[in-house]
Short mmCIF file of the C-alpha atoms (twelve columns), coordinates in Angstrom:
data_MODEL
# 
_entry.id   MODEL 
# 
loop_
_atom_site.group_PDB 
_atom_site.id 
_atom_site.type_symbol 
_atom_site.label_atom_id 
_atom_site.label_alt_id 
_atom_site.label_comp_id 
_atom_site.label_asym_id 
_atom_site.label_seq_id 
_atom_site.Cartn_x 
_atom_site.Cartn_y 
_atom_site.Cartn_z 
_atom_site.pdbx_PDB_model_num 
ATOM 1   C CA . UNK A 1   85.775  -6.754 57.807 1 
ATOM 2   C CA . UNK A 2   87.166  -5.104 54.939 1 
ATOM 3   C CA . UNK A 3   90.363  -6.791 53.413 1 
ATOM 4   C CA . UNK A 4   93.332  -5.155 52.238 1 
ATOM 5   C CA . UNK A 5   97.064  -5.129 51.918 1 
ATOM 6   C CA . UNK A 6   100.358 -4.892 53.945 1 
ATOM 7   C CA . UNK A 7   103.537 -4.042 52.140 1 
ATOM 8   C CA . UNK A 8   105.956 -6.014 54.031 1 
ATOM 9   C CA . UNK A 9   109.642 -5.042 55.208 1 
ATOM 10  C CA . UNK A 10  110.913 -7.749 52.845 1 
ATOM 11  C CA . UNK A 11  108.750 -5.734 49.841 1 
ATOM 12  C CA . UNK A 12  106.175 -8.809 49.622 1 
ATOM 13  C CA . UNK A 13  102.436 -7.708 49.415 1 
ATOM 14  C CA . UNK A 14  100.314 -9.619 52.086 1 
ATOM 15  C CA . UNK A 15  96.683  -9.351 52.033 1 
ATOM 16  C CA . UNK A 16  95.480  -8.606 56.063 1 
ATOM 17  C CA . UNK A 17  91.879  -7.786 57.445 1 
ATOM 18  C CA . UNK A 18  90.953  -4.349 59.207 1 
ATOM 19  C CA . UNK A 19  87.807  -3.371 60.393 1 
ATOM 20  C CA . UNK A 20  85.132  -1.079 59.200 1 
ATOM 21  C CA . UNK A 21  85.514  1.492  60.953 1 
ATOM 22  C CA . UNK A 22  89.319  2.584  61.781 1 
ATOM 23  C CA . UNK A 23  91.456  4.296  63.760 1 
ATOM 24  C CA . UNK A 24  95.007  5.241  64.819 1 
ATOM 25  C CA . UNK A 25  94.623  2.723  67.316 1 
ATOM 26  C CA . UNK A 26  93.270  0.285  65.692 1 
ATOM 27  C CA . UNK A 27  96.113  0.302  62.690 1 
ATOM 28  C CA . UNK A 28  98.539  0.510  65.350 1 
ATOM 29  C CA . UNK A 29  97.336  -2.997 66.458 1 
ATOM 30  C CA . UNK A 30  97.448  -3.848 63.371 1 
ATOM 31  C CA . UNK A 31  101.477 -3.354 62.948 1 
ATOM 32  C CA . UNK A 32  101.783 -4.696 66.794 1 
ATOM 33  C CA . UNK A 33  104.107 -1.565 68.155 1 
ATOM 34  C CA . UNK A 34  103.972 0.524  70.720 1 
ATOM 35  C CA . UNK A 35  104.131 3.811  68.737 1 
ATOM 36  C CA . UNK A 36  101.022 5.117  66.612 1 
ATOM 37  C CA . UNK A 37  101.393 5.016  62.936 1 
ATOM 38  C CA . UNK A 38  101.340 7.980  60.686 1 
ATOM 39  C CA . UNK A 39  99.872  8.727  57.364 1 
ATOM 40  C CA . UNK A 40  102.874 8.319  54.939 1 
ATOM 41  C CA . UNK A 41  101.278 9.912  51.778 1 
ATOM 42  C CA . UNK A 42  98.501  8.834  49.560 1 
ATOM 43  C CA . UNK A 43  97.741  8.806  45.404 1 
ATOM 44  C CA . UNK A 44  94.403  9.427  43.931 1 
ATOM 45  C CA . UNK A 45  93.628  6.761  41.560 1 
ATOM 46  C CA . UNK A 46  90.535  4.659  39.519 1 
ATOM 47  C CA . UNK A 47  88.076  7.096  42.089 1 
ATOM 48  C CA . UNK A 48  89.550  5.927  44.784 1 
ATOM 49  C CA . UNK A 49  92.188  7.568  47.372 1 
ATOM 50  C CA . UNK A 50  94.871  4.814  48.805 1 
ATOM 51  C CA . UNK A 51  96.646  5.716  51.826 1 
ATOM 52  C CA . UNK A 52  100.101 4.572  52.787 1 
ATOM 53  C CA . UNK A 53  100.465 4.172  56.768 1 
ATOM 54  C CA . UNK A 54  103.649 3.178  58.331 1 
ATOM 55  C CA . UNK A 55  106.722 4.436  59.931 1 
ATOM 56  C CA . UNK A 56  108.954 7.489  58.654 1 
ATOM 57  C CA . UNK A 57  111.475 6.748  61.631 1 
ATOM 58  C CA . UNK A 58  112.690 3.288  62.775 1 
ATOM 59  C CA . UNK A 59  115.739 1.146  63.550 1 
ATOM 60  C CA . UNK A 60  118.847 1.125  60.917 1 
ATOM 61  C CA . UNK A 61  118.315 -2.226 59.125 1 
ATOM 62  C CA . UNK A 62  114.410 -2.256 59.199 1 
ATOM 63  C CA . UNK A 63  113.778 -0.537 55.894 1 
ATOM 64  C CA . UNK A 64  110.923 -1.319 54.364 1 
ATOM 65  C CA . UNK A 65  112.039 -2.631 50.680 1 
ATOM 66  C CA . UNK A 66  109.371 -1.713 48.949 1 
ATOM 67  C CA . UNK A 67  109.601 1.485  46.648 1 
ATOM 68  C CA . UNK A 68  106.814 3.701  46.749 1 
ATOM 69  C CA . UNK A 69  105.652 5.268  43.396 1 
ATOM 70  C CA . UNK A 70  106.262 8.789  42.337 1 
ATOM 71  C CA . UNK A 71  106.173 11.421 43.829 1 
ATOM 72  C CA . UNK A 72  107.144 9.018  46.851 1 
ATOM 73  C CA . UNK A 73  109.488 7.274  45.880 1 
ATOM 74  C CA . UNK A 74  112.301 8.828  47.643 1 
ATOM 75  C CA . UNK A 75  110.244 8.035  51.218 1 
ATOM 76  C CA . UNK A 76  111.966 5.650  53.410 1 
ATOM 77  C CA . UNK A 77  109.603 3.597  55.123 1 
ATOM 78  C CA . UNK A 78  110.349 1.522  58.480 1 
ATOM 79  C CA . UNK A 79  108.972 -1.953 59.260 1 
ATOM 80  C CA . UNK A 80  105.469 -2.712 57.474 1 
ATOM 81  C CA . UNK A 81  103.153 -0.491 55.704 1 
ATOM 82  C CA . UNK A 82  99.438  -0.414 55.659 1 
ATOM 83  C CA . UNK A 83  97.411  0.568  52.470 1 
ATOM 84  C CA . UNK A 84  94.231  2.002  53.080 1 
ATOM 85  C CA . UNK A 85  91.589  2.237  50.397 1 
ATOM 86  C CA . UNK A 86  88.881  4.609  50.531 1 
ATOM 87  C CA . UNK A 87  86.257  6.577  48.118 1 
ATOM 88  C CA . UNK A 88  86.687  9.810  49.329 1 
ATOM 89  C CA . UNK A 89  89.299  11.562 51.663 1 
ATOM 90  C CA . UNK A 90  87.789  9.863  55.026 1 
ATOM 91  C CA . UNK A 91  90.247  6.744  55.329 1 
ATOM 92  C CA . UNK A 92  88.556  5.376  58.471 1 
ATOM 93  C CA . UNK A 93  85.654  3.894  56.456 1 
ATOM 94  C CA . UNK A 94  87.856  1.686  54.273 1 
ATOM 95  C CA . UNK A 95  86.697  -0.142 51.269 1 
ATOM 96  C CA . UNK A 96  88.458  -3.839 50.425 1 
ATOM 97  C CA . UNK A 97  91.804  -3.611 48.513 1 
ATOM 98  C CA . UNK A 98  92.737  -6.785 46.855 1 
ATOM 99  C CA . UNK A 99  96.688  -7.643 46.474 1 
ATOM 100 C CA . UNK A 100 95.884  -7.206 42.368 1 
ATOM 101 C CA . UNK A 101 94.658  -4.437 42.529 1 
ATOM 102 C CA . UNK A 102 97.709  -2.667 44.401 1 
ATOM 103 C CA . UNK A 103 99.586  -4.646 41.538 1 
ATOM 104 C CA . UNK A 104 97.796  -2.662 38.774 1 
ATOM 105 C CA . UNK A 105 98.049  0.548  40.279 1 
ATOM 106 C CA . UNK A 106 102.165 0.197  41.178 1 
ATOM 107 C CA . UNK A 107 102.076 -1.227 37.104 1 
ATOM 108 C CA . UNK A 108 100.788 1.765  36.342 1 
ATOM 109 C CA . UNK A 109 102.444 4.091  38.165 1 
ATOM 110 C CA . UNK A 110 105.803 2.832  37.711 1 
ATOM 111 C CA . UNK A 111 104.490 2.569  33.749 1 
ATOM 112 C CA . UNK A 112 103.264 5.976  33.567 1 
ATOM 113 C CA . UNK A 113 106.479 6.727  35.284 1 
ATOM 114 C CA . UNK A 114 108.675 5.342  32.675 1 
ATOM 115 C CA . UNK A 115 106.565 6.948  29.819 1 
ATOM 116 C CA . UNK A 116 107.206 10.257 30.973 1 
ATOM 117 C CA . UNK A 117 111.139 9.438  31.614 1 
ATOM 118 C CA . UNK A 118 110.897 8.028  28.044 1 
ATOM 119 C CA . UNK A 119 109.226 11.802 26.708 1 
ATOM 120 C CA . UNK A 120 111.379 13.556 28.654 1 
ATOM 121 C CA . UNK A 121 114.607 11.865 27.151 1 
ATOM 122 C CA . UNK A 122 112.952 12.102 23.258 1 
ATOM 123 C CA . UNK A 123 112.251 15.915 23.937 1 
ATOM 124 C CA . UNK A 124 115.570 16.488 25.600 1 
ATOM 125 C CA . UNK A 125 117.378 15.150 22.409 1 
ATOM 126 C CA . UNK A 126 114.963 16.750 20.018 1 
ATOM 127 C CA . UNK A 127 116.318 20.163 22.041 1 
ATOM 128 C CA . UNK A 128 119.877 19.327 21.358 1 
ATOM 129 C CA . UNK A 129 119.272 18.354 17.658 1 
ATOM 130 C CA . UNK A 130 117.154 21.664 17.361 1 
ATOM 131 C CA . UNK A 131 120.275 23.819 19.560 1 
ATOM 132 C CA . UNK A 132 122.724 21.797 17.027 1 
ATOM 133 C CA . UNK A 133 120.929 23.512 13.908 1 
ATOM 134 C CA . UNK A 134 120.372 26.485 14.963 1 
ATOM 135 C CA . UNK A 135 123.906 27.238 15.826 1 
ATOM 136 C CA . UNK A 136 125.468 25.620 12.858 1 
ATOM 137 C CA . UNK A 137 122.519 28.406 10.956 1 
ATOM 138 C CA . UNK A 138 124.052 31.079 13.124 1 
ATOM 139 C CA . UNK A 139 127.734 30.059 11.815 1 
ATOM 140 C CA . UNK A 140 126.790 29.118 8.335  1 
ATOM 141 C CA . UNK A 141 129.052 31.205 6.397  1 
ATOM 142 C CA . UNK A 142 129.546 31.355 2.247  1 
ATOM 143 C CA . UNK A 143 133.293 30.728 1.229  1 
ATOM 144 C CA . UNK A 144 133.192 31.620 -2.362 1 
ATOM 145 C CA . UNK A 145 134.941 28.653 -4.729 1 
ATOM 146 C CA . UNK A 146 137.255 30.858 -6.274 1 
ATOM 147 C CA . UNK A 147 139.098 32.880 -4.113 1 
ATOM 148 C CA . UNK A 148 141.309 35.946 -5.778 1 
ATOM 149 C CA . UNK A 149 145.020 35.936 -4.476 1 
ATOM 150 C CA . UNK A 150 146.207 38.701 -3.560 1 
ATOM 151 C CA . UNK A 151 149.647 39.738 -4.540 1 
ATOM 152 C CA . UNK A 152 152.327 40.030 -2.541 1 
ATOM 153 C CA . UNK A 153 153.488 43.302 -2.215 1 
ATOM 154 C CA . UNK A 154 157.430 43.312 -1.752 1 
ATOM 155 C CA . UNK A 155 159.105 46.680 0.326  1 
ATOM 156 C CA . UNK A 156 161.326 48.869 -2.469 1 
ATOM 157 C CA . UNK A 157 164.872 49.265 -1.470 1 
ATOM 158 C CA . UNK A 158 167.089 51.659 -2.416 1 
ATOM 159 C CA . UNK A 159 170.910 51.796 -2.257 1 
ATOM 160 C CA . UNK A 160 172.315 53.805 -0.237 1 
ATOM 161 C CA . UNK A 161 174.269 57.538 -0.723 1 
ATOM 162 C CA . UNK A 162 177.418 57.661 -0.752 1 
ATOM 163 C CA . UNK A 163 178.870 61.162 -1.024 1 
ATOM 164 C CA . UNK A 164 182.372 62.079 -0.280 1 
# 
């Protein structure tokens, strides 16, 4: 019996037995409901695939608290999830999954994560300093130091005729 790991509603990671060879059933015995699980989503990482099964759908106030890394993260997830580990795209011959190892791979994901939020905010300001002087090249413009004055030019008058 291959070992592995539950993410719990409260976002605690719990390691829990499965069997060798799985199935819907089984994993729904496993979360002790009445409805089947689904497959959530799944990462590819260290050779390995993990699957995610849980609940999409589920009672307001049963959220699962546990955040899911990108490009999951936004998933909601209902009571417990199950994470399946497996070798190749077959997740019903599961291989064991220790709690530290789904430890290193969220570390890394979130990591990897904020590394690329970090790059994205250095070359979003690199843009801006680039935009910044490029327009002030567009709007450079020479004053010369001297400038001439030009004179004021004042409207002639002339009296007026008077004939009589």
């Amino acid at each position: 019996m291959p070992s592995t790991v539950i993410l719990s509603i409260k976002g605690e990671v719990r390691k829990v037995n499965v069997s060798s060879d799985l199935t819907m059933e089984s994993l729904q015995k496993v979360f002790k409901k009445k409805d089947v699980p689904e497959r959530v989503c799944y990462y590819e990482y260290d050779d390995k695939i993990i699957f995610i099964f849980g609940y999409k759908k589920g009672k307001k106030g049963t959220e699962n608290k546990t955040e899911l890394p990108d490009p999951h993260a936004s998933t909601v997830l209902y009571g417990d999830a199950l994470v399946i580990v497996s070798m190749n795209d077959k997740w019903e011959n599961p291989v064991p999954f220790t709690v530290e190892q789904w430890n290193a791979f969220y570390n890394c994901e979130e990591k990897e994560k904020d590394d690329k939020e970090d790059k994205d905010d250095k070359e979003e300001e690199e843009e801006e300093i680039l935009y910044d002087d490029e327009v002030k090249d567009d709007f450079d413009v020479e004053i010369p130091d001297e400038v001439e004055e030009e004179e004021e030019v004042k409207p002639v008058r002339k009296k007026a005729c008077t004939c009589v």
